[in-house]
C-alpha positions, 0 to 999 in steps of 0.5 A: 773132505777134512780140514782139522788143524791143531788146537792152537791154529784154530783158536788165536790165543789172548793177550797175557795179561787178560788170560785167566790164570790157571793154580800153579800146582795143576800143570796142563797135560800134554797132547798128540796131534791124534788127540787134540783131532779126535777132541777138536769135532767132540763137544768141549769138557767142562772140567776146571782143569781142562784147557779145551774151552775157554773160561768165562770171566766173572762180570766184574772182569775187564777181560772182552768177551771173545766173539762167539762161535756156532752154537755147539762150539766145535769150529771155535772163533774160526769163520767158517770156510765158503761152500764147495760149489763141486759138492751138491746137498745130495752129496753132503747127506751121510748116506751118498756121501759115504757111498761117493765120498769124494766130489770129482774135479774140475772138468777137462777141457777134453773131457767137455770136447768129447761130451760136445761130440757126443751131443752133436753126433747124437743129434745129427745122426741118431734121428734116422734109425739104428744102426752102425750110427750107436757105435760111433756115438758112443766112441766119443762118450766112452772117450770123456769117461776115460778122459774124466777117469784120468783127471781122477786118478783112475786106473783101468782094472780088468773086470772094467775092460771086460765090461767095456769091450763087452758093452762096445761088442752089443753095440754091432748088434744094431749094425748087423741085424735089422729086427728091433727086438734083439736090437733093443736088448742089445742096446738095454745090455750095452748100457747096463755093461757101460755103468757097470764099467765105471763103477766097478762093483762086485757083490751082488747088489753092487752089480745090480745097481752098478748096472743101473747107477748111471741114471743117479749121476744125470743131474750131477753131471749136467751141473758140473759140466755147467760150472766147468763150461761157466769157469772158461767162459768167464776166465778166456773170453778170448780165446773162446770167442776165437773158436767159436768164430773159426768153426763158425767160418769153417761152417759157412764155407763148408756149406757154400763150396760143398753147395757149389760142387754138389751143383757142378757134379751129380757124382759129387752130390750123390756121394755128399748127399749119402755121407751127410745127414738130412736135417730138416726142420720138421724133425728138429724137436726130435732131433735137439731130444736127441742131442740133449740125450746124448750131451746128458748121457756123457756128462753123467758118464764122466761124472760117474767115471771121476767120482763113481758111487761105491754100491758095495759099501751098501751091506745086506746082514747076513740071515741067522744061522739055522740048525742042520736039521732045521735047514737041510730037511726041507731041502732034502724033500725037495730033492726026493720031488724033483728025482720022482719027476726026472725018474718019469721025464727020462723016458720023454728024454729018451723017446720021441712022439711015439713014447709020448703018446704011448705015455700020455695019449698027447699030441706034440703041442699039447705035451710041450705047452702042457709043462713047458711054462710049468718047467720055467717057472720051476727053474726060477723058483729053484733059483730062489730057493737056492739064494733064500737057502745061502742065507740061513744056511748052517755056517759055523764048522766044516761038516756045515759047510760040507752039508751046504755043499752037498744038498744044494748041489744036488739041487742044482744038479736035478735043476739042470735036469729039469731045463733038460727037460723044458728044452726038449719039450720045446724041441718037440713043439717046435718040429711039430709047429715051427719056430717062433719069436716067442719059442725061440726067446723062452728057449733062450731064457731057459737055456741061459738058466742052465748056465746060471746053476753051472755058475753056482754049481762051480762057485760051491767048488771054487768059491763064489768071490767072481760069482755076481760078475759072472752070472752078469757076464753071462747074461751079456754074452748070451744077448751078445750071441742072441743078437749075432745068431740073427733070431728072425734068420733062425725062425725062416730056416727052420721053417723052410726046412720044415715045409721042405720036410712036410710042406706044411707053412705059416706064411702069413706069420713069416711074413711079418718078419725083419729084412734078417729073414729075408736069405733064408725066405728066397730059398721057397718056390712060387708064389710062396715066396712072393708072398713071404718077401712081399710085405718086406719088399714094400717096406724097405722100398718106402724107406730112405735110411742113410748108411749109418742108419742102416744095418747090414741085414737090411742092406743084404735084403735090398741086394737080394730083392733087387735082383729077384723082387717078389712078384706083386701079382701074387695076392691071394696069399690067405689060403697059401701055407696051410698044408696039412696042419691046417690048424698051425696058427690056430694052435699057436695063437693058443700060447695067449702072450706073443708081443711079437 
């Protein structure tokens, strides 16, 4: 913050008779208010003429030497102002205090409300699993950023909404589906759109540490809450003390009468016991992590929102322009690459096993995982190429920017000829070997690269202001859509379908999965149901989560198997599932990586 003054409110002047006398014929010339502040931080001139820096006296001269000043000379005699206790030495370094320039102010009294709330319902709610318990954790923490981005004059701008909603929206990933691993994902991609929204950056590397800013301003926003909570103590003793004592009464009697009724009425405890979470003290260090999480995790979201860091004032050069044919050769000779390799793939596109094998000699799987991983990797490194290409592209007339046009897009465009490509073969396996976690998230993934060159193909034509926030976009929806399809519901479907098109099964790899899969497992006949639903019955018999740690997935598994549990005499489940591709596990335990 800038507090230069004129010349002459910061120096005070001396008396008449001892100020040093200047020749009459050399008059002072006159100065702006512009330039007496753009002197006042430049050393001072030395000139005789000049009236910046005062004269020295000779020693024989009665005039008192005035006191002196910092060694540079720029604040003169004026002592310096008290340090700024909002303003951390972090942000005093020029490089932060260019990106956040301005420290926030001091902290609401709702904004701390909202933080208390955060904290607590952390504590007392998320120590029993995940489920709808994220999303009602996380209203009161989106509440003290909004509080805080009021107090600061913040505004909500539409990519900020679309961010919010969105990272709101992944949080009903947790409440619908039991499995962890889209949970995870969700959870990862909420907290990610949630910094996104308070920082609101654009270009490229500002949506990449947007996405990820949060974490800087931990350490800030604890401190700043610290100060704001020391400030009301130490100014409304009183006042504080009254709260503390009503919730303190409301808290004893709460306990006393709700300790009472629950004894007079069994209905009463029930429902009670359902509503209120199980604090016990084995699970308090858990349990006080989980409420120092969520207070750190809100203040560093309203610190964030009151004074966000701007990532876009972080510039990347831009690489030197290379010469037409110097650029657009190698490009060129890609693109012949990738036409030869789709001129053969279209036949594989077009046929099916028996154009495989009458092509390659291949069985399904061997085709599919001969190229599948091969097809990726080339996807991504096609997108590489493409960043790399922008960089150095010919950019100083029209015809360069028409050639840039043209050679890239048709990159992108045989690129999505070749996710075709991946896509099908993984199509092919999948009918031959069944649906995996792993198949079905590399299919994913490849998927959503397809989406990723449309975006590039439509920036080339539109312009690419939007095209960071939309590839972000699209990432956060198709986690979004990952998580809601129900992955684990997918994989048993198509599964059953398989066995009831060629009887042929993995048990023992269905069993292993979440209470999501649970509808589609009911649907097989004895014993290989009992022996599908058996290990997911024992599961959710052994566990007691609470409602708002409960997703809806599991709780449709509970109904179901309570109105026809499996039948546990059903053991002998290892020779079950073979069929005619006895070898099915063996083949898929060849794809080396499956953390699932």
């Amino acid at each position: 913050m800038s507090d230069h003054t004129s010349e002459s409110s910061r120096k005070p002047e001396a008396p008449e008779s001892s100020r040093p006398r200047e020749p009459a014929t050399t008059p002072e010339p006159s100065k702006s208010p512009e330039s007496s502040k753009s002197l006042e931080s430049s050393v001072p001139s030395e000139s005789p003429g000049s009236s910046a820096a005062p004269s020295v006296p000779d020693s024989g001269d009665a005039v008192p030497e005035p006191p002196k000043g910092p060694a540079n000379g720029q604040q003169g005699w004026q002592p310096q102002p008290p340090p700024n206790p909002w303003q951390s030495r972090q942000q005093q370094a020029g490089t932060v205090a260019r990106l956040r320039p301005a420290p926030p102010v001091a902290i609401r009294n709702a904004t701390l409300w909202s933080v208390a709330a955060t904290a607590l319902l952390s504590g007392l709610l998320l120590g029993d699993g995940l489920g709808p318990n994220l999303l009602i954790v996380a209203i009161p923490a989106a509440l003290a950023a909004f509080f805080a981005a009021e107090a600061a004059g913040r505004r909500l701008r539409p990519w900020s909404a679309v961010w919010a909603l969105g990272g709101l929206s992944l949080l009903i990933v947790p409440a619908l589906r039991d499995a962890g691993w889209p949970t995870f994902l969700a959870v990862v991609s909420a907290v990610a759109l949630g910094s996104l929204t308070l920082h609101g950056s654009r270009s490229w590397l500002g949506v990449f540490l947007g996405s990820v800013g949060l974490f800087s301003s931990a350490v800030e926003g604890v401190r700043w809450g610290g100060l704001g909570v020391r400030d009301r103590m130490a100014g409304s003793r009183g006042r504080w003390g009254v709260v503390f004592r009503s919730t303190a009464v409301a808290v004893v009697l709460l306990i006393v009468f709700g300790a009472l009724f629950a004894s007079a009425d069994a209905a009463f405890a029930d429902v009670l016991g359902s509503l209120m979470p199980d604090v016990s003290l084995g699970d308090g260090p858990w349990r006080f992590f989980l409420f120092v999480v969520g207070l750190v995790g809100a203040l560093a979201a309203a610190y964030t929102a009151a004074a966000p860091i701007h990532w876009d004032r972080i510039t990347v050069r831009a690489g030197k322009a290379r010469g037409r044919l110097e650029w657009a050769l190698p490009l060129i000779v890609l693109n012949l690459l990738f036409a030869v390799f789709i001129a053969i793939q279209l036949t594989v596109l077009l046929g099916g096993y028996d154009k495989v094998m009458a092509e390659t000699d291949l069985s399904y799987s061997a085709y599919a995982r001969q190229g599948f991983w091969q097809l990726l990797w080339a996807t991504l490194l096609t997108l590489l190429v493409i960043a790399l290409a922008l960089r150095w592209a010919p950019r100083g007339e029209a015809r360069d920017r028409t050639l840039v046009r043209m050679v890239l897009g048709t990159l992108c465009l045989l690129t999505l000829v070749v996710v075709a490509s991946a896509l099908r073969r993984m199509e092919l396996y999948v009918d031959a070997y069944g649906l995996t976690r792993l198949r079905i998230s590399v299919a994913a993934v490849e998927l959503w690269l397809g989406v990723v060159l449309i975006l590039i193909m439509a920036a080339g034509v539109f312009g690419a202001r939007l095209l960071p926030r939309a590839v972000a976009a699209s990432a956060a929806v198709g986690v979004l859509v990952f998580g809601l399809v129900s992955p684990d519901g997918l994989i048993a479907e198509q599964n059953v379908q398989r066995y009831r098109n060629d009887h042929t099964i993995d048990i023992d790899y269905l069993r292993g999965l979440s209470a999501d899969a649970v509808p589609a497992l009911d649907t097989l006949p004895e014993p290989l149901r009992s022996c599908a639903l058996g290990e997911i019955q024992r599961t959710l018999r052994v566990s007691d989560a609470p409602w708002y740690a409960t997703s809806w997935g599991e709780a449709r598994a509970r109904d179901i198997l309570e109105n026809r549990s499996a039948n546990a005499l059903v053991t002998d489940c290892a020779r079950l599932g073979s069929g005619e591709d006895g070898g099915d596990r063996g083949d898929y335990e060849d794809d080396t990586y499956d953390p699932y």
